[in-house]
C-alpha positions in Angstrom: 43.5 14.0 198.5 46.3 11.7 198.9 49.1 14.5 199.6 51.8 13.6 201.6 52.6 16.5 204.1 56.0 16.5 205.8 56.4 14.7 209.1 58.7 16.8 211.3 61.2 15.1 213.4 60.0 15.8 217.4 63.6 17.3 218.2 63.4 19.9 215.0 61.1 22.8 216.2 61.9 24.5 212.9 60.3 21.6 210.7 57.7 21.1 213.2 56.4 24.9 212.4 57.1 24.6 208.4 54.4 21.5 208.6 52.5 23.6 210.7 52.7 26.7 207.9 52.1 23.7 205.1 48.7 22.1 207.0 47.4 25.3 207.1 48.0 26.3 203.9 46.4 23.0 202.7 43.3 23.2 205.0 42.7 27.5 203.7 42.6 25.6 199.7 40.2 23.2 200.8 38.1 25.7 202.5 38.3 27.9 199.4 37.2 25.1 196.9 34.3 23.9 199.6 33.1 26.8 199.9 33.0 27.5 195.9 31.8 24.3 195.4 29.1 24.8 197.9 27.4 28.3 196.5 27.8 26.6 193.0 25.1 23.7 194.5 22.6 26.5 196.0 23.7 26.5 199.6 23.5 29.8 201.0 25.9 31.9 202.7 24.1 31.3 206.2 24.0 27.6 205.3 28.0 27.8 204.5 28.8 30.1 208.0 26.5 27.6 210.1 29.1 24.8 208.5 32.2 26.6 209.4 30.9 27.3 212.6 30.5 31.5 211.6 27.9 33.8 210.7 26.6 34.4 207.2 28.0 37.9 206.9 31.4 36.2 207.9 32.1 33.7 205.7 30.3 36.2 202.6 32.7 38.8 203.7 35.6 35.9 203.8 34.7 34.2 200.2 32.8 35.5 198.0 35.1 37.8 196.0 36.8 34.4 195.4 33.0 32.7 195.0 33.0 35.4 192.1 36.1 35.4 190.6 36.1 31.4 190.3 32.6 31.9 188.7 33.5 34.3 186.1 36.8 31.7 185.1 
C-alpha cells in the first residue's frame, strides 16, 4: 500500500478533516479485505473479533454479509 494520502496544512481545519474523512475511509477498505481474507484462510469469527479487539457476534454481525457477497463474486 504505497497510497499517498493528503497532508493538510496545520492552519486549514477544512483539509485537516477531509484527510481525516480519507484515513478513515482507507482503514474501513482494509478492514473489509482483512477480514475477507481472513474467513477465506479458516479463522473464525471469534478468532477475527479477538483481533479487532470485539466479540465474535460483533464483527459477524459487521462483515459477513460482505464475507458472503465477496465469496459468491
Amino acid at each position: 500500500m504505497t497510497e499517498q494520502l493528503p497532508r493538510p496544512d496545520s492552519q486549514d481545519p477544512g483539509a485537516a478533516f477531509a484527510a481525516v474523512v480519507a484515513l478513515r475511509r482507507k482503514a474501513n477498505r482494509l478492514e473489509v479485505d482483512t477480514v475477507v481474507e481472513a474467513i477465506g484462510q479458516g479463522w473464525t469469527w471469534a478468532a477475527v473479533g479477538e483481533a479487532l479487539g470485539i466479540s465474535a457476534q460483533a464483527a459477524h454481525k459487521k462483515f459477513a454479509a460482505t464475507v458472503r457477497a465477496r465469496a459468491a463474486r
